[in-house]
C-alpha positions as CSV (number, residue, x, y, z in Angstrom):
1,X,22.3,-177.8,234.2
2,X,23.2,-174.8,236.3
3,X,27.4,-175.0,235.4
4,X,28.5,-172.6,232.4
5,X,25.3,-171.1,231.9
6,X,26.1,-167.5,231.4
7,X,22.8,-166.4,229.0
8,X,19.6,-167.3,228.5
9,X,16.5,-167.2,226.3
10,X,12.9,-167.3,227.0
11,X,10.2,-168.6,224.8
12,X,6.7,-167.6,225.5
13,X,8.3,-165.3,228.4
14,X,4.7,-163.2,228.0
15,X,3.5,-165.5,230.8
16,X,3.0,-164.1,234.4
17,X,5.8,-166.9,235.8
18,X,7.8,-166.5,232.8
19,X,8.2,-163.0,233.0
20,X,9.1,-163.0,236.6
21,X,11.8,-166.1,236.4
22,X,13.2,-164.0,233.2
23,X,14.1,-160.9,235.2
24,X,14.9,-163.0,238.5
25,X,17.4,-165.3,236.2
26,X,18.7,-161.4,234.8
27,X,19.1,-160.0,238.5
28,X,21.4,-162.9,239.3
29,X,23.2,-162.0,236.5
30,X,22.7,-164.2,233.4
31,X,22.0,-162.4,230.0
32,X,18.5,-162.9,229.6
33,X,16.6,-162.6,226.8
34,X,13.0,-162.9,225.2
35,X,10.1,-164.1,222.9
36,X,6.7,-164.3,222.8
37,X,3.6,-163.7,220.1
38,X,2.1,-160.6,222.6
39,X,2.7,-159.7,225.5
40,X,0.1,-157.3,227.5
41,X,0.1,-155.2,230.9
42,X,0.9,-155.8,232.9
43,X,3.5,-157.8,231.9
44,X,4.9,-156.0,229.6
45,X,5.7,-153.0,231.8
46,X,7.1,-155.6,233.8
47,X,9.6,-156.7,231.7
48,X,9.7,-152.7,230.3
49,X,10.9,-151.6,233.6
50,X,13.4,-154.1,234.2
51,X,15.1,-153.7,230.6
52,X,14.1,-156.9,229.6
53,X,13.4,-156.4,225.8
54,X,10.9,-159.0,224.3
55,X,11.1,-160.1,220.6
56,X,8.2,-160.0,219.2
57,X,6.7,-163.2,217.7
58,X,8.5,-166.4,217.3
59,X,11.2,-166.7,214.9
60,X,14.6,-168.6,214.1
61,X,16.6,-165.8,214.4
62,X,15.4,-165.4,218.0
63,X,17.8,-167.6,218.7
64,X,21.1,-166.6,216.6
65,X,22.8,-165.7,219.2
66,X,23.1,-169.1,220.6
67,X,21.8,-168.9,224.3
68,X,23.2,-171.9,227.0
69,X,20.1,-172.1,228.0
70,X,16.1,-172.1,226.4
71,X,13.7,-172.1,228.2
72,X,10.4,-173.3,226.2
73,X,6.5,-171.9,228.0
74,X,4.1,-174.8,228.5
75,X,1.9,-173.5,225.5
76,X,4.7,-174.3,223.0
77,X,4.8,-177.1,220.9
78,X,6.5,-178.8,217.4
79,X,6.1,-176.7,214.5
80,X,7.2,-173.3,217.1
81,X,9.7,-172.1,214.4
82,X,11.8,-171.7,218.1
83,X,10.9,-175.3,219.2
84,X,12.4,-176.2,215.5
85,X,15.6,-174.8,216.0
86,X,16.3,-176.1,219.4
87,X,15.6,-178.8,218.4
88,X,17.6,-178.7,215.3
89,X,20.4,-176.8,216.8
90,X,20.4,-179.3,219.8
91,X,20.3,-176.0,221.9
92,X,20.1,-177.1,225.9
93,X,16.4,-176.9,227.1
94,X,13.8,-177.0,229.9
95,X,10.5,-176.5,231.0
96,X,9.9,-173.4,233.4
97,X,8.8,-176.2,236.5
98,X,12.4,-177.7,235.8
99,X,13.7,-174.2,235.8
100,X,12.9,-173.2,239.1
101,X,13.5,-176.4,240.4
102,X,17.3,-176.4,239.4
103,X,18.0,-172.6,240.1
104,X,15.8,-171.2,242.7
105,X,14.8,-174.1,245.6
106,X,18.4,-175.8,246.4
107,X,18.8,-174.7,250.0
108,X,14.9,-173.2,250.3
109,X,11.9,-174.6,252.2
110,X,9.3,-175.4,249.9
111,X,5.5,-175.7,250.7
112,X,3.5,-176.7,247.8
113,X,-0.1,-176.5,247.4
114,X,-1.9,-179.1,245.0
115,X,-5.3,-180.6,244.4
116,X,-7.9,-180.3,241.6
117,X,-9.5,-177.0,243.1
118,X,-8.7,-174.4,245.8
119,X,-4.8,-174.8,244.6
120,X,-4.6,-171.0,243.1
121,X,-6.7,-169.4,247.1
122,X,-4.7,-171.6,249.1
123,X,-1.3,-170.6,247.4
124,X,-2.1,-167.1,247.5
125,X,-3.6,-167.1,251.3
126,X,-0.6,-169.0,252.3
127,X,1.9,-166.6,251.3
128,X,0.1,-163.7,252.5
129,X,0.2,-165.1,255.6
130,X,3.8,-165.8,255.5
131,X,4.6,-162.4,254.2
132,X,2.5,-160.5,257.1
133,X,3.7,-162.4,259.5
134,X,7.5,-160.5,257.5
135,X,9.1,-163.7,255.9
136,X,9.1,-162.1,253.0
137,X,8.6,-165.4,251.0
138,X,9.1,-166.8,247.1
139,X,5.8,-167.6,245.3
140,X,4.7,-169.2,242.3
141,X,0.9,-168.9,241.8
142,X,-1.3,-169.3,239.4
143,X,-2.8,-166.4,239.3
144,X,-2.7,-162.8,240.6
145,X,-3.3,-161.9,244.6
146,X,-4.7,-159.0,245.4
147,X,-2.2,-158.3,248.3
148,X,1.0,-159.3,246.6
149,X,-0.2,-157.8,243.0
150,X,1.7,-160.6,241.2
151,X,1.4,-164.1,240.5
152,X,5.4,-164.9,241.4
153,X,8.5,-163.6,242.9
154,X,11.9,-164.6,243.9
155,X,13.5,-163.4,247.0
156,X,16.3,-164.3,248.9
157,X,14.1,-165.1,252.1
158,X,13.9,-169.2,253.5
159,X,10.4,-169.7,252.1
160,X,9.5,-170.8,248.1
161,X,5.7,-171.4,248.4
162,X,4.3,-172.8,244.7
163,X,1.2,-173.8,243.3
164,X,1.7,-177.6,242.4
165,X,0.1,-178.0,239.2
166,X,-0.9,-181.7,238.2
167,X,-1.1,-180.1,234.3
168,X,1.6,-181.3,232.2
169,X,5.1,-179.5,232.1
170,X,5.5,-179.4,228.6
171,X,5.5,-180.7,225.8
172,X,8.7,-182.5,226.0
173,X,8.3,-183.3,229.7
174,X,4.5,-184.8,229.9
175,X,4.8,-185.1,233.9
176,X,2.8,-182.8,235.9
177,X,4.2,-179.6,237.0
178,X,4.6,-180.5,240.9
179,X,7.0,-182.7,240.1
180,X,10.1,-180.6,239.8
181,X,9.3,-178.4,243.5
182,X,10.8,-180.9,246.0
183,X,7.7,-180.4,248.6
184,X,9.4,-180.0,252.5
185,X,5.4,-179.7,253.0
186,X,2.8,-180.5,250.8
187,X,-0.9,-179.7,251.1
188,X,-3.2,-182.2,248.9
189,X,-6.5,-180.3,249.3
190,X,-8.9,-182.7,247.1
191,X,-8.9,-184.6,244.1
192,X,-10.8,-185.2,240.7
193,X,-10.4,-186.0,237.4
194,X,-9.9,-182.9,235.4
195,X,-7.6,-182.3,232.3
196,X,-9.2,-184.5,230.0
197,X,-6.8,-183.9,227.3
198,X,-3.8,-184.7,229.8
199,X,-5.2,-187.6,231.8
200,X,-7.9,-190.9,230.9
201,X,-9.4,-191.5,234.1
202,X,-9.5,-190.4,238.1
203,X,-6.7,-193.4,238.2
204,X,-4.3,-191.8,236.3
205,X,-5.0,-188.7,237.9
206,X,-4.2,-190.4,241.3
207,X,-1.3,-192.0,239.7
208,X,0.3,-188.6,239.3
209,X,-0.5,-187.3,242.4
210,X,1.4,-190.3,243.8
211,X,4.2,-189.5,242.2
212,X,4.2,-186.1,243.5
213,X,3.7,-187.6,247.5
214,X,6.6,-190.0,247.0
215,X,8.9,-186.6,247.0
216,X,8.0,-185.4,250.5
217,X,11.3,-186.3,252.6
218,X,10.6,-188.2,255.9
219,X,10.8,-184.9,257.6
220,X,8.8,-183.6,255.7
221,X,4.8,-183.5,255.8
222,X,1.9,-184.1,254.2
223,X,-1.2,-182.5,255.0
224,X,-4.3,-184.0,253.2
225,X,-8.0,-183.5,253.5
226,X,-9.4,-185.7,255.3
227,X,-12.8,-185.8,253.7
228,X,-12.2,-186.3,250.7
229,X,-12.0,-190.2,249.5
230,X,-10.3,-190.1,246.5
231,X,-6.9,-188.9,248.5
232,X,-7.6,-191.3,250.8
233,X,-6.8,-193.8,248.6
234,X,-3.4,-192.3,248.3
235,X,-2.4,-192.2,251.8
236,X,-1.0,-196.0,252.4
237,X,2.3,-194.5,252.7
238,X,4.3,-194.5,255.4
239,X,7.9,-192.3,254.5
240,X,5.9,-189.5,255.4
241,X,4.4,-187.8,258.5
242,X,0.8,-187.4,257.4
243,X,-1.8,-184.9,259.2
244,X,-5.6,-185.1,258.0
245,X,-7.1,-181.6,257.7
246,X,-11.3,-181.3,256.9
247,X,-14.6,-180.8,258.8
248,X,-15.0,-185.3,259.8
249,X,-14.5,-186.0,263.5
250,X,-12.1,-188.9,262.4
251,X,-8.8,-185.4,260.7
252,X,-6.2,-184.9,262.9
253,X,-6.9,-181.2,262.5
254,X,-10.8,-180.8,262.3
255,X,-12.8,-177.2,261.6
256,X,-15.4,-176.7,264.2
257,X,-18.3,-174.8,264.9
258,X,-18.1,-173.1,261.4
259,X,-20.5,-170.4,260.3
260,X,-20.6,-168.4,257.2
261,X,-22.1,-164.7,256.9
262,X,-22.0,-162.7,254.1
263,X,-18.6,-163.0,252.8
264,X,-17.1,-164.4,255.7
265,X,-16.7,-167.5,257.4
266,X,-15.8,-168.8,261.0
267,X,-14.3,-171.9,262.4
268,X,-12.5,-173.5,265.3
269,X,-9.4,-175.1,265.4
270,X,-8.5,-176.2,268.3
271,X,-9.2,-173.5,271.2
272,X,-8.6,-171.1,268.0
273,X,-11.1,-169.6,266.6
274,X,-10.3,-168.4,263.1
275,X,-12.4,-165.6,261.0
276,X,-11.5,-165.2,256.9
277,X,-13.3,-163.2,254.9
278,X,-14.3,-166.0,252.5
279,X,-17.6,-167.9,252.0
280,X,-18.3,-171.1,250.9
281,X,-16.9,-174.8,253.1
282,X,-13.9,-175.1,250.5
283,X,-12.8,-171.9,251.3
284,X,-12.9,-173.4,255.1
285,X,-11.0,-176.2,254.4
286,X,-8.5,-173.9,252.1
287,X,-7.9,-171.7,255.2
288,X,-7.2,-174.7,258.2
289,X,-5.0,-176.2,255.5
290,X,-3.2,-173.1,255.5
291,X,-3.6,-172.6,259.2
292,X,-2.0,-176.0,259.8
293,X,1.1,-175.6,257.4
294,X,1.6,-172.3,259.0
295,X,1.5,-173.8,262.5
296,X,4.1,-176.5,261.5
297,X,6.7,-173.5,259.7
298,X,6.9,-171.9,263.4
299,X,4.0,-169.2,263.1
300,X,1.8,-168.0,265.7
301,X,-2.3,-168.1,265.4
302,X,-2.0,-164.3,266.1
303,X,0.0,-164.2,263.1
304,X,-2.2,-166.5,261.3
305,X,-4.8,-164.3,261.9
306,X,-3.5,-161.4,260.9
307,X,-2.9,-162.6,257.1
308,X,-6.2,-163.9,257.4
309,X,-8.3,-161.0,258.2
310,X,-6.1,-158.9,255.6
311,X,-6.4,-160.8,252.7
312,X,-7.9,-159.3,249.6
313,X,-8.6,-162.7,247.7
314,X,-7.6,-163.0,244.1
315,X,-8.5,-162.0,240.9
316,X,-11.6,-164.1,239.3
317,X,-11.8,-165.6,241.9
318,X,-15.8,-164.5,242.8
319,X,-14.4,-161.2,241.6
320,X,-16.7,-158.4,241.8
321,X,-16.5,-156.5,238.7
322,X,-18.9,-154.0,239.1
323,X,-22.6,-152.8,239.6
324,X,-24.7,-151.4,236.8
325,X,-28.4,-150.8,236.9
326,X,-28.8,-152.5,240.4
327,X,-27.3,-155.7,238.9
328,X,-24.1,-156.7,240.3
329,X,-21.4,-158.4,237.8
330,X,-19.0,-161.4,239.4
331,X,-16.1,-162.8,237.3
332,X,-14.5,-166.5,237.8
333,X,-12.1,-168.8,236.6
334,X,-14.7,-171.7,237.4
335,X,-14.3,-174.0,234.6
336,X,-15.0,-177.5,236.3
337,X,-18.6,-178.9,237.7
338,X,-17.3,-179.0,241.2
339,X,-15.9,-175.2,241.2
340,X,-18.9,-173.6,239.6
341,X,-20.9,-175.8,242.1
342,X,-19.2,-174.3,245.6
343,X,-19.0,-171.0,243.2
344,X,-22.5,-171.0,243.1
345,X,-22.9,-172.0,246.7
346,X,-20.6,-169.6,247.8
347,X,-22.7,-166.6,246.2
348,X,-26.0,-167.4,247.6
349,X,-24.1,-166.8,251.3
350,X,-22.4,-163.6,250.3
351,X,-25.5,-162.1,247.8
352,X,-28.3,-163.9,250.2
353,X,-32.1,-163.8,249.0
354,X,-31.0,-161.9,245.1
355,X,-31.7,-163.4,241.9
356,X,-28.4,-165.5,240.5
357,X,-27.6,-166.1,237.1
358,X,-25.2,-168.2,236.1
359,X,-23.0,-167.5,232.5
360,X,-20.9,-170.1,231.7
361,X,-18.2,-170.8,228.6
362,X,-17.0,-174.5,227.7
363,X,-13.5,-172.9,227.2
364,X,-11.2,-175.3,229.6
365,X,-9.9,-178.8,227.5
366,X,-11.8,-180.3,229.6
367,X,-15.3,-179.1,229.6
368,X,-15.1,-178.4,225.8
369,X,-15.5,-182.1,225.7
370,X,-18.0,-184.3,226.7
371,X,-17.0,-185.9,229.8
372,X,-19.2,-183.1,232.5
373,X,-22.0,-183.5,230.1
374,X,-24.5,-184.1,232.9
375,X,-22.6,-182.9,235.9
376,X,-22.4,-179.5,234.4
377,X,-26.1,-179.4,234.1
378,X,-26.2,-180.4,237.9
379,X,-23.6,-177.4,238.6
380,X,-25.6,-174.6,237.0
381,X,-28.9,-175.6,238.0
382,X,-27.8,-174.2,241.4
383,X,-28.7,-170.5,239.7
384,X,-31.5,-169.0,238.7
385,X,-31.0,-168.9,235.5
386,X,-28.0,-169.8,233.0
387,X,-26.7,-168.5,229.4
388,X,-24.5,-171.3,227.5
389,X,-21.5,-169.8,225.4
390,X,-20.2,-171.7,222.7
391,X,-17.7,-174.5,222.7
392,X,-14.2,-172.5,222.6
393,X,-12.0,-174.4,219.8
394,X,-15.1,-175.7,218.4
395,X,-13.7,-177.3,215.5
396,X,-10.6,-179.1,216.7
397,X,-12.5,-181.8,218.4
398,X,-14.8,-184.3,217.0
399,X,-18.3,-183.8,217.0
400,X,-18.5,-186.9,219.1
401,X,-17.1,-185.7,221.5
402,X,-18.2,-182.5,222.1
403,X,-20.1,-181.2,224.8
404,X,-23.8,-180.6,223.4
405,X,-24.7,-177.5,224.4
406,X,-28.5,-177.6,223.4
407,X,-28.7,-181.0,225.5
408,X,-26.9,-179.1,228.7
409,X,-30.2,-176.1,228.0
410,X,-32.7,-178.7,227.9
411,X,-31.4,-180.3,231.0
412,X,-31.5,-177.5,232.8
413,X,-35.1,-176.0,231.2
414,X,-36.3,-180.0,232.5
415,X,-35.3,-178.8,235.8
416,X,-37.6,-175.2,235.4
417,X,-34.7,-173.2,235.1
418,X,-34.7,-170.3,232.4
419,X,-31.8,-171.6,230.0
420,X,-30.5,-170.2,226.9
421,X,-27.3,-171.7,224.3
422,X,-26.5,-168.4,222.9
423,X,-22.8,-168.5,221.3
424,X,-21.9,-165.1,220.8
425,X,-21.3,-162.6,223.0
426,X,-23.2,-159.6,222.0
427,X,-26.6,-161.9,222.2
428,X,-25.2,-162.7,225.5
429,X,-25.2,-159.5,226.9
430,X,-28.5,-158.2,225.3
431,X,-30.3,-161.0,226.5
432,X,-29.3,-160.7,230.1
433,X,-29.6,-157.0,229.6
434,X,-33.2,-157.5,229.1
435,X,-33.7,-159.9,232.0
436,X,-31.8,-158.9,234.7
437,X,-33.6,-156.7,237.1
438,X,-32.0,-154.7,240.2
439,X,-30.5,-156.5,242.7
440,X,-29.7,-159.1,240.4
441,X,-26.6,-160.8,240.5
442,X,-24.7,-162.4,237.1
443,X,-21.8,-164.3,237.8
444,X,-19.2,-165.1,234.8
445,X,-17.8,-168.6,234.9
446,X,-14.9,-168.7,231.8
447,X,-11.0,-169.4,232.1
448,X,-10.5,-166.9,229.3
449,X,-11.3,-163.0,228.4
450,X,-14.7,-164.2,226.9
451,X,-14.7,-161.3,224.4
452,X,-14.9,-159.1,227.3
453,X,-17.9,-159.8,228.6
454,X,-17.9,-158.3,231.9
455,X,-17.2,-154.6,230.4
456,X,-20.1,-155.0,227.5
457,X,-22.8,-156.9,230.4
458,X,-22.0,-153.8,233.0
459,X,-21.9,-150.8,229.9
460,X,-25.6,-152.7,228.9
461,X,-27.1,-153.0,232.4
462,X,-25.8,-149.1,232.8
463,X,-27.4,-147.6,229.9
464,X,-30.3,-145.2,230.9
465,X,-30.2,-146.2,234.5
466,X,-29.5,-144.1,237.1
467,X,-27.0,-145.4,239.1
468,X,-24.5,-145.8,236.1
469,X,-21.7,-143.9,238.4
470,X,-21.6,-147.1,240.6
471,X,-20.5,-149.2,237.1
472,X,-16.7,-149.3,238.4
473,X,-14.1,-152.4,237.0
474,X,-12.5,-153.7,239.8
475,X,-8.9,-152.5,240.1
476,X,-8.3,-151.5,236.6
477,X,-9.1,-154.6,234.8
478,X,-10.0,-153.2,231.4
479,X,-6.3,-152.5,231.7
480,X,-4.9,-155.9,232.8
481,X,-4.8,-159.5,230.6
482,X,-4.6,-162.5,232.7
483,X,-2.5,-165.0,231.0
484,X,-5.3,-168.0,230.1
485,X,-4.6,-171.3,231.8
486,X,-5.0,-174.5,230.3
């Protein structure tokens, strides 16, 4: 793919990973160009400030000049007037996974994160860690640490640390992501089915995840939890060096002693003890999985350590958005039962003895349909008290399979908690405005903008109170868009 390539186009290059492969591909010298319905800051200064120029919308003529090389974003599909006329034109294409894997890892070490939660804290952890301890690495994350203040970046140091994504590449390429980033070590962190519109059952998510494990080299390593069983069940291999990782006696590398207070979080490892400021036993099991890869690339606990007591965590990720009337506002990307589960559990250690309410939008293809019916009612009932959104997309799924939204509020009322299905936003934020109560906290669980709620809930809870000066969006976000994930 690589020879006599001298220019290349970018459909959908909007994308946080799109954007940065564009202008990396552009510094190495290809002429680069680019597409995309909208693109928003920060990306778009992005691309401004490199002199990148982005056609807007998608369009035939996008591609007259006749690039060597399209690359087509994951969100594409047939009937993309661009999609058309590669495909028409028989232009040479590939997925951004395939990308990267063809340009940017031959002769780099690449640690890869995967599993069905945790991926996106791990990722971003482990390469702050790597880039205190002044390795200076590659990453590809999917979404934006605080501490590196972007979700990917190409260097020319050893190190290419990615996000292994088990969603599927593209339309043309239905394999999972992780696939195409040749894993020297791979951390498996848990697994569950999830992507209902990708995969039929936890076996075929297991199948994939196989697939992925049969790339790590025989010098390579794998580093799985230990706790959970349905890795387990993958780890009958034997090309691989495996290490076990988790809080069980039986892991190779086990988390000790472990304490949580407030935001933070303790454990032993070894005759290490470790400190992150993180709640929650995931975010345990996230950091020994990165204290273990770390110890295997050559680093130091000291330096270990250091990324760890520095890290700034990531955006909606139990992101604070502000305080308004006493009431504190949380934003997160939380869009399976099992993440707004440790979510939840998480908050009650960092916001101890306050009131939590839980506001949750079916938006992810997954829990748009039917398939969390009751373990989403199971989820949320860890709050105090819960609004339902509506069904994102309502009407390109059958009403069959749907989740029921009025049956997930009278599950949780059966279990005494105060429940509403209220499916717009403005009813949303009046009805928690009239609820909520000083010292509250209301934590956002959607894997989208949700009409902005977070602004509208903290402008409500402000009005007439008289701490309205402490109503402050965390790091400009009124400014930023996060690209949506699938």
């Amino acid at each position: 793919m690589t020879a006599n390539i001298k220019s290349i186009h970018f459909s959908g290059v909007g994308g946080t990973a799109m954007a940065a492969a564009a202008v990396a591909m552009q510094e190495k010298g290809y002429r680069v160009t680019g597409s995309d319905q909208n693109v928003y800051p920060p990306t778009s200064h992005f691309l401004a400030d490199r002199g990148l120029d982005v056609m807007t919308g998608y369009a035939e003529s996008n591609l007259r000049h006749r690039p060597d090389l399209v690359v087509i974003g994951n969100v594409l599909s047939r009937g993309n007037p661009e999609v058309e006329e590669v495909l028409d034109a028989r232009l040479p294409h590939c997925s951004l996974p395939e990308l990267i894997g063809r340009f940017f890892l031959p002769g780099k070490r690449s640690l890869v994160v995967t599993g069905t939660h945790g991926k996106t804290t791990t990722t971003s952890l482990l390469a702050w860690v790597f880039e205190q301890a002044g390795l200076h690495p590659s990453f590809l994350i999917g979404g934006i640490p605080r501490n590196l203040g972007q979700g990917a970046r190409f260097t020319d140091g050893e190190w290419f640390i990615l996000e292994g994504d088990e969603y599927d590449t593209a339309f043309f390429d239905k394999r999972s992501k992780f696939v195409h980033y040749q894993p020297e070590v791979a951390i498996l962190n848990n697994l569950e089915f999830d992507h209902a519109d990708v995969f039929d059952d936890l076996r075929a998510v297991q199948r994939s995840f196989g697939h992925f494990i049969n790339l790590v080299p025989r010098r390579g390593l794998l580093l799985a939890n230990g706790d959970d069983s349905n890795v387990a069940a993958l780890l009958e291999i034997k090309h691989c060096p495996i290490r076990r990782y988790g809080l069980g006696e039986t892991n190779d590398l086990r988390a000790e002693a472990c304490r949580v207070e407030g935001g933070n979080s303790t454990f032993r490892c070894g005759d290490r003890t470790f400190r992150i400021p993180m709640a929650g036993e995931f975010n345990i099991r996230n950091a020994l999985a990165v204290a273990a890869c770390a110890r295997h690339c050559g680093l130091s606990d000291d330096q270990i350590q250091e990324g760890f007591s520095t890290f700034q965590g990531i955006r909606r990720r139990m992101e604070e958005r502000g305080v308004a009337g006493g009431v504190t506002v949380i934003d997160d990307f939380g869009h399976h039962p099992t993440a707004i589960r440790e979510t939840l559990r998480a908050l009650r250690l960092r916001y101890p003895g306050r009131t939590l309410w839980a506001v949750f939008e079916p938006r992810s293809n997954t829990t748009r349909r039917s398939v969390f019916q009751l373990d989403l009612a199971e989820a949320l009932a860890l709050a105090d008290g819960c609004v339902v959104g509506q069904v994102a997309r309502l009407e390109s799924l059958p009403p069959a399979q749907r989740l029921d939204t009025e049956r997930l509020v009278t599950d949780l009322a059966t279990r005494g908690l105060p429940a509403a299905y209220l499916p717009e936003v403005d009813g949303i934020v009046e009805h928690l405005g009239d609820l909520a109560c000083e010292g509250d906290v209301i934590c956002v669980f959607s894997n989208g903008d949700f009409g902005h709620i977070h602004e509208k809930l903290l402008e409500r809870l402000g009005e007439g109170s008289p701490d309205t000066s402490e109503w402050a969006p965390a790091h400009g976000w009124a400014e930023t868009k996060v690209p949506e994930a699938s």
